[in-house]
C-alpha positions in Angstrom: -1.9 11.0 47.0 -3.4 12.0 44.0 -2.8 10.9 40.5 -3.8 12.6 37.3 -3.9 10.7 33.8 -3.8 12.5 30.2 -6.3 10.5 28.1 -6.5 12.3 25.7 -4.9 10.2 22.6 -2.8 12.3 20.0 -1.9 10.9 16.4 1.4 9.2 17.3 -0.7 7.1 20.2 -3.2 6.3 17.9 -0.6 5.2 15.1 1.3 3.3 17.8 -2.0 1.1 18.6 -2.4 0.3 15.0 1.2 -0.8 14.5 1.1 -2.8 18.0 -2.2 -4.3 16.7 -0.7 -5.3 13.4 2.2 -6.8 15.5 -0.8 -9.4 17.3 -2.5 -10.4 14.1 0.9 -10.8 12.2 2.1 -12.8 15.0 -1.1 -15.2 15.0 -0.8 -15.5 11.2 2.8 -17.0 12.1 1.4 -19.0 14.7 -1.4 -20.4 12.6 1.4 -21.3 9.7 3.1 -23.3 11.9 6.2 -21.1 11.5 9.1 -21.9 14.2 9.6 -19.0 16.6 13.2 -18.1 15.2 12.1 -18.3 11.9 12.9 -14.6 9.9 9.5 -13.8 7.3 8.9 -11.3 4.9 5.8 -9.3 4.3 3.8 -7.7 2.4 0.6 -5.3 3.7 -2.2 -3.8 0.9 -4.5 -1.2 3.2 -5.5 2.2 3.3 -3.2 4.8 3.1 -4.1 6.4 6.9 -2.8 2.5 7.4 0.0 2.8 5.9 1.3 5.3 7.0 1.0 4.5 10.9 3.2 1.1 9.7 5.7 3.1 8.2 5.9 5.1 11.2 6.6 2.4 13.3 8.2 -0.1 10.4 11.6 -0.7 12.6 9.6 -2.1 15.9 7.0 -3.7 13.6 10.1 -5.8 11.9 11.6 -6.2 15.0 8.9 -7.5 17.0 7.9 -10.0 14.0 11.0 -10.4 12.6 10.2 -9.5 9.3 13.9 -9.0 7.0 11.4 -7.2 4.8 8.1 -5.3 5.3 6.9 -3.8 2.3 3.6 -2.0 0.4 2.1 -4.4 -2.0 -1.1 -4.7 -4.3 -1.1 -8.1 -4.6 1.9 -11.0 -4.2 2.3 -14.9 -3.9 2.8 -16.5 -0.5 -0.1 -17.0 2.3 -2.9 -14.2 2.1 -4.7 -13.6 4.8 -7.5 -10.0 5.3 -7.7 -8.9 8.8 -9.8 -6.1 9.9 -7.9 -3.3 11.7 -10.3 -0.6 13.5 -12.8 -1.2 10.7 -10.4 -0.8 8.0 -9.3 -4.1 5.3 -5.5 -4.9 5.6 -4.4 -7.6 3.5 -1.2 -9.4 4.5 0.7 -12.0 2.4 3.6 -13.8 4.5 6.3 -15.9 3.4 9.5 -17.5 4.7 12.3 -15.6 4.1 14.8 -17.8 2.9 17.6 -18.5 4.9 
C-alpha cells in the first residue's frame, strides 16, 4: 500500500493554524483568569492586519471554540491585557466576562 501526502500548505491552511493557535493561547488566558468553563467572554484582538484577517476568516469557529458572544478589532480597551506572540507577530488580547 502506498500513501501520498500533499504538504504543501496554501493560504487558507496557514490562516486556519493561526486561528487554531489563537484558539490555545485564548483558552490559556481563560484558564489563567480563573474563568469557569461555561462562562461566555468577550474579546478584543489589536495585531497586524495579515492577523486579522486570518481571525476574521475563521471568526465563527474562533467564537465557538472560546465562546466568545463578541470578538472584535480593537486599539486599545479595559479588561485583562495580555501580548502573545503568534508566528513572530504581537497580538494583543484584552478579555472580559461577558455579562450574563
Amino acid at each position: 500500500m502506498t500513501v501520498w501526502f500533499d504538504t504543501q500548505l496554501n493560504d487558507e491552511l496557514v490562516q486556519e493554524g493561526l486561528a487554531r493557535e489563537l484558539v490555545n493561547r485564548i483558552q490559556k488566558l481563560r484558564k489563567d483568569l480563573g474563568f469557569e468553563v461555561t462562562d461566555r467572554i468577550l474579546v478584543e484582538v489589536a495585531t497586524t492586519d495579515n492577523l486579522m484577517r486570518a481571525f476574521k476568516r475563521f471568526e465563527t469557529y474562533i467564537s465557538d471554540e472560546i465562546l466568545a458572544n463578541a470578538m472584535k478589532a480593537s486599539t486599545q480597551s479595559t479588561g485583562f491585557s495580555s501580548e502573545q506572540d503568534i508566528e513572530g507577530t504581537s497580538v494583543k488580547l484584552w478579555i472580559t466576562k461577558a455579562p450574563v
